[in-house]
C-alpha positions in Angstrom: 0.0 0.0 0.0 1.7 3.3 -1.4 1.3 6.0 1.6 -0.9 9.0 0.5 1.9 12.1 1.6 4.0 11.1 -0.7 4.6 12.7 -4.3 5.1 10.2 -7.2 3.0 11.5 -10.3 5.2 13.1 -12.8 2.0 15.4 -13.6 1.9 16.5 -9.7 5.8 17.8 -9.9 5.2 19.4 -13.4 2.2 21.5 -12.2 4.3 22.5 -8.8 7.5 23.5 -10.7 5.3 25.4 -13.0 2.4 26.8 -11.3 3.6 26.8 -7.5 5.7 29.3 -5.7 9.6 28.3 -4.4 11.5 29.9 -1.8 15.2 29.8 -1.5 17.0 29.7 2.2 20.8 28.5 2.5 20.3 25.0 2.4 17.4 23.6 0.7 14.7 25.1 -1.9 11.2 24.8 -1.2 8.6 24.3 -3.9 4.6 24.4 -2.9 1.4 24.8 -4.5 -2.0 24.2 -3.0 -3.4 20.6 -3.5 -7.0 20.8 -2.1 -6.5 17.8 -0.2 -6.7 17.3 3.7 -3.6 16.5 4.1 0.2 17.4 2.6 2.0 15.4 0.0 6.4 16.0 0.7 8.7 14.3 -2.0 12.4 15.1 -0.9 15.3 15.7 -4.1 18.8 15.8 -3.9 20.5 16.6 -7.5 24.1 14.9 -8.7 25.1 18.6 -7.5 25.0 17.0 -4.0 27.7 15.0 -4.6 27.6 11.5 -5.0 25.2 8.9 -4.2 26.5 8.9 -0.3 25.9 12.8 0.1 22.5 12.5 -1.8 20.9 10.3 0.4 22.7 11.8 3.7 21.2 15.0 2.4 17.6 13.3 2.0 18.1 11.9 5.4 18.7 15.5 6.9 15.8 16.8 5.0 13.3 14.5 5.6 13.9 14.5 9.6 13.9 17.8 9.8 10.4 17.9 8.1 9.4 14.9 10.2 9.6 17.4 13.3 7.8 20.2 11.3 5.3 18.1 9.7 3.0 19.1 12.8 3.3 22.8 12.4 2.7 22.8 8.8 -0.4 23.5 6.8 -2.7 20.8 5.4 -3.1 20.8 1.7 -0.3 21.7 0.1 1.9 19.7 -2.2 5.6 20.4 -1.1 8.8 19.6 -2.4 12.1 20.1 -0.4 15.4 19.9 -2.7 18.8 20.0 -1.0 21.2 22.6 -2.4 24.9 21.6 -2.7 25.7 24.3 0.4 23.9 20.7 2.5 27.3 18.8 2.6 28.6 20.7 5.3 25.2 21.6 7.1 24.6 19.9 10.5 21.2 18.7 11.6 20.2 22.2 13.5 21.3 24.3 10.6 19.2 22.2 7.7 16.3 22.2 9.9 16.5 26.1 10.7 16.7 26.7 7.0 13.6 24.3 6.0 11.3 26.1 9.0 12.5 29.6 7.7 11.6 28.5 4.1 8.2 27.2 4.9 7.6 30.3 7.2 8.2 32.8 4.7 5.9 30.6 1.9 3.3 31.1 5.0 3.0 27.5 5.4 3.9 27.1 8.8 0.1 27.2 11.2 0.2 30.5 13.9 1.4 29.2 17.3 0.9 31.2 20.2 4.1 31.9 21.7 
């Protein structure tokens, strides 16, 4: 059973890269695009820029659980895709995950906390 959240369809990653909104921050680019569905669907890219196939999939790793401990605080419905910039390789945890939460507050897709 394929999970739901996750973005496979060739036609779903055309229509973001050409009809959604990206946002740059130091270490990752963030496309979105409203989905109209109750939930988000993430896909996670790392390019041959990365570095080889060992930096690609460290830098997935990074991404994805730094989104794993936003995925609360963000919007529902919203197709998002997080690709890694080649500034990643010498990112730590902390800084990858400060630069995905400043990306998805500036594309307003973070919910309003009270603080």
């Amino acid at each position: 059973m394929l999970r739901p959240e996750v973005l496979r369809s060739k036609k779903d990653f055309t229509d973001i890269y050409n009809k959604g909104k990206s946002l740059g921050d130091r270490y990752v680019v963030v496309f979105h695009r409203e989905n109209h569905l109750d939930y988000t669907r993430t896909a996670f890219l790392a390019s041959k820029k990365v570095g080889k196939s060992v930096q690609r999939n460290k830098a997935r790793r990074l991404m994805k659980e730094s989104y794993r401990e936003l995925k609360d605080f963000v919007k529902p419905g919203h197709d998002i895709i997080i690709i890694a910039r080649n500034t990643i390789n010498q990112a730590t945890y902390r800084q990858v995950k400060k630069s995905l939460r400043n990306a998805l507050h500036r594309g307003k897709l973070l919910k309003e906390t009270k603080e």
